[in-house]
PAZA-609524 format. One record per residue (C-alpha): residue number from 0; residue in three letters; y, z negated, x. Coordinates in pm, 1 decimal, m for minus. Layout:
N
+-----+------+----------+----------+----------+
! seq ! type !        v !        w !        u !
+-----+------+----------+----------+----------+
! NUM !  ALA !        Y !        Z !        X !
...
+-----+------+----------+----------+----------+
//
This chain:
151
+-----+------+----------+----------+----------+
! seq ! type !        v !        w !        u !
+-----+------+----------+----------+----------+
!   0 !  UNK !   3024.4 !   9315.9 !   7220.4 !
!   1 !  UNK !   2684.8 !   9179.5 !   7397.4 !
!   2 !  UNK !   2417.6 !   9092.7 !   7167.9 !
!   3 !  UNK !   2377.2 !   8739.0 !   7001.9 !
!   4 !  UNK !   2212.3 !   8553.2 !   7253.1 !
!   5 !  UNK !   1841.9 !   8402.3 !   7175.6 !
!   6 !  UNK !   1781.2 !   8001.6 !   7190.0 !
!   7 !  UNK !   1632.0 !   7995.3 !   7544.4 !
!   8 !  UNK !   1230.8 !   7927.4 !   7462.0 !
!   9 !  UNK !   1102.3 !   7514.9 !   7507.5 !
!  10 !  UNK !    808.5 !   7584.9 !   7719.8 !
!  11 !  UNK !    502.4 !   7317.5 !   7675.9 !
!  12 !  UNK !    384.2 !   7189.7 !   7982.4 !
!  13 !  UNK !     26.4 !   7193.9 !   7856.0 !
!  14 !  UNK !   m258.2 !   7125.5 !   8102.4 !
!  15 !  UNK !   m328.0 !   7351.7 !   8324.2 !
!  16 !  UNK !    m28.4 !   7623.3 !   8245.6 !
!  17 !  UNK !    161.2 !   7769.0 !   8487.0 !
!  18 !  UNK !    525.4 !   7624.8 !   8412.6 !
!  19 !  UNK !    295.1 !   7239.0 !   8445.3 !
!  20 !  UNK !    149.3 !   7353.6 !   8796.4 !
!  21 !  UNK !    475.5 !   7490.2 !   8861.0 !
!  22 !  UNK !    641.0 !   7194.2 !   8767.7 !
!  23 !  UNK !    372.2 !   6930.4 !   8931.4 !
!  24 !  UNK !    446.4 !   7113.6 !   9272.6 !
!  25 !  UNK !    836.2 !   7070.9 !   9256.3 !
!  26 !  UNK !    830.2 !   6694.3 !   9192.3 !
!  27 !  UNK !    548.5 !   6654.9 !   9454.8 !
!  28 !  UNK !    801.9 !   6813.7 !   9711.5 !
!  29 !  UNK !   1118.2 !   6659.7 !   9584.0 !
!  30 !  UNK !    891.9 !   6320.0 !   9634.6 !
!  31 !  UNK !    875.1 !   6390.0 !  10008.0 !
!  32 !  UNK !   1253.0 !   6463.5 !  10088.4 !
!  33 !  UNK !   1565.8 !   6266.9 !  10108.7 !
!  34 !  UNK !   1854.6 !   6485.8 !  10031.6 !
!  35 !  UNK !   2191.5 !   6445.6 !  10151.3 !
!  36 !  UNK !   2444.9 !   6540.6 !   9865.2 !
!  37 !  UNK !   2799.0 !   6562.8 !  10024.2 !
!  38 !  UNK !   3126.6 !   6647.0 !   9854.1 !
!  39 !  UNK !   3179.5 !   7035.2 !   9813.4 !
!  40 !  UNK !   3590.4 !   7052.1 !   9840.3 !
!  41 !  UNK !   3683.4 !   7439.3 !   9840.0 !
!  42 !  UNK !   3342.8 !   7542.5 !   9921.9 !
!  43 !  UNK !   3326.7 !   7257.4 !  10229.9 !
!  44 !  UNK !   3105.9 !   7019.8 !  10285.0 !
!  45 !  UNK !   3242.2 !   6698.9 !  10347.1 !
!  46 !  UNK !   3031.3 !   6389.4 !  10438.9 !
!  47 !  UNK !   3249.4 !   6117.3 !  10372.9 !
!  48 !  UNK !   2987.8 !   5842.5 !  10512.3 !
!  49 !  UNK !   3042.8 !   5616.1 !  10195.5 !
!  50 !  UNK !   2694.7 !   5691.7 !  10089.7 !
!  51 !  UNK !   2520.8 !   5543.6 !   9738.2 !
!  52 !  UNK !   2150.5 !   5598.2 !   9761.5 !
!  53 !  UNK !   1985.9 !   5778.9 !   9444.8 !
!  54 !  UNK !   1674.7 !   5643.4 !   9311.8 !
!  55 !  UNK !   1403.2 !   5692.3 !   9079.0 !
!  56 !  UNK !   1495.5 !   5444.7 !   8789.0 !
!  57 !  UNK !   1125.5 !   5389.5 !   8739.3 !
!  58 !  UNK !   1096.6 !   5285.3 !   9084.5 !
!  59 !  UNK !   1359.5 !   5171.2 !   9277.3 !
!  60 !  UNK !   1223.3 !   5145.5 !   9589.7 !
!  61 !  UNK !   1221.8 !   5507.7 !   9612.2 !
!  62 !  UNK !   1506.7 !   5695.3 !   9713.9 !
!  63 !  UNK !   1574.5 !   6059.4 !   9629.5 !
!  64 !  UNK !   1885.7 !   6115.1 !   9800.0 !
!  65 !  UNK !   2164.3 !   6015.6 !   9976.1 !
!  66 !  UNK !   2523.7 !   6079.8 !   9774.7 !
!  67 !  UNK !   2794.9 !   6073.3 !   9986.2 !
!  68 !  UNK !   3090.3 !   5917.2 !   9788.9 !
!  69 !  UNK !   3452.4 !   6069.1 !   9749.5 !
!  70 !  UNK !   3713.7 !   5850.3 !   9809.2 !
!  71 !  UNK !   4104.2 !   5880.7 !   9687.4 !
!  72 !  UNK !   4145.6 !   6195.4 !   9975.5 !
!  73 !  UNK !   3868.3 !   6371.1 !   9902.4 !
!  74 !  UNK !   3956.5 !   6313.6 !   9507.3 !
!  75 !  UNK !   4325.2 !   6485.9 !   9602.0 !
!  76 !  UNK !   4193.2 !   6756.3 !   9797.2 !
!  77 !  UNK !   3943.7 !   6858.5 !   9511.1 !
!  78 !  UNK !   4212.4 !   6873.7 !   9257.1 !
!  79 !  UNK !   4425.5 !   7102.1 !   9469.5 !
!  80 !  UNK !   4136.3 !   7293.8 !   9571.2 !
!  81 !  UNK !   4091.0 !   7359.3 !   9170.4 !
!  82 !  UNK !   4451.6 !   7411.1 !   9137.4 !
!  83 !  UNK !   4453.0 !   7666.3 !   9430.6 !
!  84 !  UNK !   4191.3 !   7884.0 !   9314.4 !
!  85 !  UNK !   4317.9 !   7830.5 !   8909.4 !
!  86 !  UNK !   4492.3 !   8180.3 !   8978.2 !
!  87 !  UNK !   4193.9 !   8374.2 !   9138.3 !
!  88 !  UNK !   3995.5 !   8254.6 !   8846.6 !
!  89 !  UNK !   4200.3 !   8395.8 !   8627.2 !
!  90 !  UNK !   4239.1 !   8716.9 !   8766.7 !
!  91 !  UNK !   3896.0 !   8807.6 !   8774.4 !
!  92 !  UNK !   3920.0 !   8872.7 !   8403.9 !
!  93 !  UNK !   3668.5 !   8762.4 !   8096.0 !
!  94 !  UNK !   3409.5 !   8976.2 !   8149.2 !
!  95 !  UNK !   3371.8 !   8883.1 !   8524.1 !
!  96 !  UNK !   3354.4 !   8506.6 !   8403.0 !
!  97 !  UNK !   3116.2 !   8589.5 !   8129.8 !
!  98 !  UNK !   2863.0 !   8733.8 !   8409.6 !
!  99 !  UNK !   2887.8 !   8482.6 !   8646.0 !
! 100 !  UNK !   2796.7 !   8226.2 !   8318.0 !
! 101 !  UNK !   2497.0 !   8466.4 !   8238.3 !
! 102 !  UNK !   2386.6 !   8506.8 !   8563.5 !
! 103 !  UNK !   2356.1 !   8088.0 !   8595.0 !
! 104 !  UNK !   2228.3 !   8114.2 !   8302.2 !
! 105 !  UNK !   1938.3 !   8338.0 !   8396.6 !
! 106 !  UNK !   1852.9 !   8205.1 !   8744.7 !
! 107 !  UNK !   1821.4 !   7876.0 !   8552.3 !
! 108 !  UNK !   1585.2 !   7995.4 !   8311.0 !
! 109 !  UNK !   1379.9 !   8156.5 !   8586.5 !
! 110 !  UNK !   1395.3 !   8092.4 !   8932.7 !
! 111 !  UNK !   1552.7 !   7722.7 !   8955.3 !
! 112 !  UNK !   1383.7 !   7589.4 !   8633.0 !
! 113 !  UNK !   1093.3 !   7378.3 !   8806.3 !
! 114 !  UNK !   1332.9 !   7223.6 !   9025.8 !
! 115 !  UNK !   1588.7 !   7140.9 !   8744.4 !
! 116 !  UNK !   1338.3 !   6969.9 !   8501.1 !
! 117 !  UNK !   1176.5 !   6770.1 !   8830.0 !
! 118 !  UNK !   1512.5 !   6656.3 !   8949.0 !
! 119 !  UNK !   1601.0 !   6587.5 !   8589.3 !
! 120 !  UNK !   1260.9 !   6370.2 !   8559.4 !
! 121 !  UNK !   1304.4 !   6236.5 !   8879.2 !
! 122 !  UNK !   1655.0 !   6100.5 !   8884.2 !
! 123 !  UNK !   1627.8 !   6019.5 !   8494.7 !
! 124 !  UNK !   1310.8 !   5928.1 !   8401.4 !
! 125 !  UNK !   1256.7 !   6190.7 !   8143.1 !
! 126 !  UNK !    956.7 !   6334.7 !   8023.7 !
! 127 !  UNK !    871.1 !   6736.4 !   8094.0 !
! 128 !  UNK !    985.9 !   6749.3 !   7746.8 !
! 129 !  UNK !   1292.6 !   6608.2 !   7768.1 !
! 130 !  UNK !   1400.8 !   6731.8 !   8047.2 !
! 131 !  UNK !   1318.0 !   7117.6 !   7962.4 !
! 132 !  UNK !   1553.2 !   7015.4 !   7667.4 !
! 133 !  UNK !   1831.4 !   6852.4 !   7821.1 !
! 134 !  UNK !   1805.8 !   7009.8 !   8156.3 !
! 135 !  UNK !   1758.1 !   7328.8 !   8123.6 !
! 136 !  UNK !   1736.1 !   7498.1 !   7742.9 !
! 137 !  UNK !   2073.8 !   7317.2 !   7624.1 !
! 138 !  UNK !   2289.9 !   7420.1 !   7960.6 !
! 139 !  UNK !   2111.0 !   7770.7 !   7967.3 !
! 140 !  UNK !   2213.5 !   7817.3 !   7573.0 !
! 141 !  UNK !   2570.0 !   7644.0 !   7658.8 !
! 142 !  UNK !   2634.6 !   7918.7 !   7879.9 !
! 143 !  UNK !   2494.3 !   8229.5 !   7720.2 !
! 144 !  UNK !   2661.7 !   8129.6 !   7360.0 !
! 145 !  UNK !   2983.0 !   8065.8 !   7570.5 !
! 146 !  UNK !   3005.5 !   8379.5 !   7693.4 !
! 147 !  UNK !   2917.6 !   8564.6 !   7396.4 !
! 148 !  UNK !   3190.1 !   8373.0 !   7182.2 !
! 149 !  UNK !   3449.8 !   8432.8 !   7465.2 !
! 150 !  UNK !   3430.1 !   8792.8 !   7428.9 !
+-----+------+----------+----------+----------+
//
């Protein structure tokens, strides 16, 4: 069995450390974009056009992104798309879906942590603090303790 996972570390955010220059840099980019989020049906993307714009709740004139909204086909297609692959899933075994958990996990913790806690602050108005928290420790720790227990 794989070791008992650590608590992933709360980092600070101090001034002037790296994860707060780090993290200053992502929301300064994610300021000057508009993202389009479509639907993702069976790895697709599907615009629908029924868009609800995504703004910072601090400042509503500001929009973030563009969220294209599923409607009752889209909503069918999804569910048979899960269905569908329900088998596969299975298949691949436990210790498969244990890495592919872990591996999230650890590209979380790393590589796409800055941009988690800015969208999180962004689109919630959290602080650093609360975001490294909700956003990023407690999902990273969901899925490491997950896996561990499921073995």
């Amino acid at each position: 069995m794989a070791d008992y996972p650590d608590n992933e570390p709360i980092l600070s955010y101090a001034p002037g450390s790296v994860e707060r220059l780090e993290l200053q840099e992502e929301m300064d980019r994610q300021m000057c974009e508009v993202v389009e989020i479509p639907c993702i049906i069976n790895g697709v993307e599907v615009f629908t056009g029924d868009i609800m714009p995504q703004v910072i709740p601090h400042k509503h004139g500001h929009v973030l992104a563009n969220v294209h909204l599923a409607g009752p086909e889209e909503m069918e297609a999804a569910c048979d798309a899960a269905v569908n692959a329900q088998m596969d899933w299975i298949a691949i075994g436990l210790e498969a879906r244990c890495a592919i958990f872990e591996r999230a996990a650890d590209l979380l913790a790393t590589t796409w942590r800055a941009k988690a806690n800015a969208s999180t602050m962004l689109n919630q108005s959290k602080t650093a603090f609360q975001a490294e928290i909700d956003a990023v420790c407690e999902l990273v720790d969901f899925w490491r303790f997950n896996a561990y227990y499921a073995r």
